[in-house]
C-alpha positions in Angstrom: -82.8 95.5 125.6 -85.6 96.0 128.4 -89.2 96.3 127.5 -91.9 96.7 130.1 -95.4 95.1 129.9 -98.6 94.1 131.6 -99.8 90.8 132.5 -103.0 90.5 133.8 -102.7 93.4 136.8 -99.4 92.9 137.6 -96.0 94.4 135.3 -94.2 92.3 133.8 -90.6 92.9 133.0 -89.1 91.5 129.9 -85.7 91.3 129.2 -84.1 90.2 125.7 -79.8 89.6 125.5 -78.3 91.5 122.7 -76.8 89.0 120.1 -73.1 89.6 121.5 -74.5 87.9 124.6 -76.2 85.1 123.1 -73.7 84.1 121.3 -70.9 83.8 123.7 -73.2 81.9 126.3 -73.6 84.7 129.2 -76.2 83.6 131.4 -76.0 86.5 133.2 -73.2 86.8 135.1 -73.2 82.8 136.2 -71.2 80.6 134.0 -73.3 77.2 133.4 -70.5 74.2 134.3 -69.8 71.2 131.8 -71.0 67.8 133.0 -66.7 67.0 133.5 -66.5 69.9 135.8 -69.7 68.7 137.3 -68.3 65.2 137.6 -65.3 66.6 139.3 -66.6 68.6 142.0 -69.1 65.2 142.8 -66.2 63.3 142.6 -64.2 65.5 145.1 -66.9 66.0 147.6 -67.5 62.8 147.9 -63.9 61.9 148.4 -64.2 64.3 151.2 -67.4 63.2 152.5 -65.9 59.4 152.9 -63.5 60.3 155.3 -65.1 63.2 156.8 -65.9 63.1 160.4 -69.1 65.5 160.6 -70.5 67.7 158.0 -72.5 71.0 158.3 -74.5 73.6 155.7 -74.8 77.0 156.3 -76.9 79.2 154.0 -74.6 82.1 153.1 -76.6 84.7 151.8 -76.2 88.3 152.4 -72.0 87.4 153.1 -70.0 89.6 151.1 -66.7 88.2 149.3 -64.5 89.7 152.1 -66.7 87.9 154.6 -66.2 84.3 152.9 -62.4 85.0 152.3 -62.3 85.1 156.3 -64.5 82.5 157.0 -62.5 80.2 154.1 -59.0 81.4 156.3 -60.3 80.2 159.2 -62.0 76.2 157.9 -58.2 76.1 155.9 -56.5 76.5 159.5 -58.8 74.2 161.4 -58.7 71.6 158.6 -61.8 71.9 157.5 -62.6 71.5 153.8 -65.4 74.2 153.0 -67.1 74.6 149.4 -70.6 76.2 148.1 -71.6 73.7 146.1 -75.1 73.4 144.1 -77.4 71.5 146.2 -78.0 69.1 143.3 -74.7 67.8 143.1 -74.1 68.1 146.7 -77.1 65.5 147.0 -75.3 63.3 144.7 -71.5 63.4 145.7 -73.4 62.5 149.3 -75.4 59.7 148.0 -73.2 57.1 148.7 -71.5 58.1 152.1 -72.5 58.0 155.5 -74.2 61.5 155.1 -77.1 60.9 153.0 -79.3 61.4 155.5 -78.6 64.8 154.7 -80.0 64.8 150.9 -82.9 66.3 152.0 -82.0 68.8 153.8 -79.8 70.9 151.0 -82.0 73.7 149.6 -81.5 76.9 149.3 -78.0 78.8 149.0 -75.9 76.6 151.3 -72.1 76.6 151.6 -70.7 72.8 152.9 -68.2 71.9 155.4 -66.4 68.6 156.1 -64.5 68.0 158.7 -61.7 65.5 158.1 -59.6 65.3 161.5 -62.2 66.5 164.1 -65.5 66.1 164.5 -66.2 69.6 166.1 -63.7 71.1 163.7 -66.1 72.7 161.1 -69.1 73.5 164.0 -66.1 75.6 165.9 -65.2 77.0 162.5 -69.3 77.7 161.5 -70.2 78.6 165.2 -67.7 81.5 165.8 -68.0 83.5 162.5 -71.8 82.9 162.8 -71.1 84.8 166.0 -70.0 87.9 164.2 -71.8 87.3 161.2 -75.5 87.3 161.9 -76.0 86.3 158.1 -74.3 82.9 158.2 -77.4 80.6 159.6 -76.3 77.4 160.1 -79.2 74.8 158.5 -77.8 70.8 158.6 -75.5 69.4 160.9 -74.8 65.8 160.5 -72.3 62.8 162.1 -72.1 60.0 159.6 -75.4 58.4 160.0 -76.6 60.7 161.9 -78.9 64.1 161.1 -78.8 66.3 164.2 -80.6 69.5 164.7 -79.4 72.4 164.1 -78.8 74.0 167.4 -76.4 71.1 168.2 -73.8 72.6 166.1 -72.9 74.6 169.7 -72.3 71.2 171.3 -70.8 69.7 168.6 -68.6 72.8 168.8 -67.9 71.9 172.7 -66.3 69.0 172.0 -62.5 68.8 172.9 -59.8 68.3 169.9 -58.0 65.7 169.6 -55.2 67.1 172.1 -57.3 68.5 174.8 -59.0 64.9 174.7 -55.8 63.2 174.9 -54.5 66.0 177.6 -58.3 65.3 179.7 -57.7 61.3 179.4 -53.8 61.4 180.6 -54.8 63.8 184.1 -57.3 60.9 184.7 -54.8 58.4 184.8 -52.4 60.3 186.5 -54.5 61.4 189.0 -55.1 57.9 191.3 -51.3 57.5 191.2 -50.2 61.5 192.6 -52.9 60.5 195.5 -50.0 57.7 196.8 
């Protein structure tokens, strides 16, 4: 039921849940999460967070679903572990890790990514849908211990994997021996 009213100059809009809806807990179209699930999803961001080589927010709004599947495709094939996760138990699950300097910096709708073997992994993954996707703005980006700016997500991004670095290193040492 939806009743209109006045408050002071401004309307007010007053909305009551029919009994069905009370009684079977809808909130709306958001279901509220038991303190076991949240004690999961803590315990498994954190897990990621320990071993996680850099870590990045994005605030997602304004993606649609289809938008997110991609952008989940692409952090699954770079090896990035990606999750919207309330910011309150985001703060928490990083409390104890080598990203809590980035407790403060989770408001608003944010969707985290770890990266696990890479450090540039998730900035890559981030950087190049935020490319096509104006709506993905990318907020925290953090090395353990370390709270960067924002706008060094592009350099993080410009950092070689692990086989381009290895590929770089080995035409180094090869090169003062082909000059004999």
């Amino acid at each position: 039921m939806v009743r209109f009213g006045r408050s002071g100059s401004q309307p007010v809009l007053y909305a009551r849940r029919c009994r069905s809806e009370r009684e079977a807990g809808s909130t709306g179209g958001e279901r509220l999460l038991s303190l076991e699930e949240k004690k999961a999803i803590v315990a498994d961001v954190a897990a990621r967070a320990v071993s996680a080589q850099s870590a990045i927010a994005a605030e997602y709004s304004g993606l649609t679903v289809e938008q997110l599947t991609k952008l989940r495709n692409s952090a699954r094939q770079a090896g990035v572990y990606l999750r919207v996760v309330k910011n309150t138990l985001a703060r928490r699950a990083v409390a104890d890790t080598e990203f809590a300097c980035i407790q403060d910096s989770l408001t608003g709708p944010l969707i985290l990514a770890l990266s696990t073997e890479e450090p540039g992994a998730a900035a890559r993954v981030m950087t190049d849908f935020a490319k096509d996707n104006d709506k993905l703005v990318i907020k925290v980006v953090a090395l353990p211990g370390r709270l960067l700016q924002p706008a060094d997500a592009k350099r993080l991004a410009s950092l070689p994997t692990r086989n381009e670095a290895i590929s770089q290193l080995m035409a180094v040492m090869k090169a003062p021996i082909g000059k004999f």
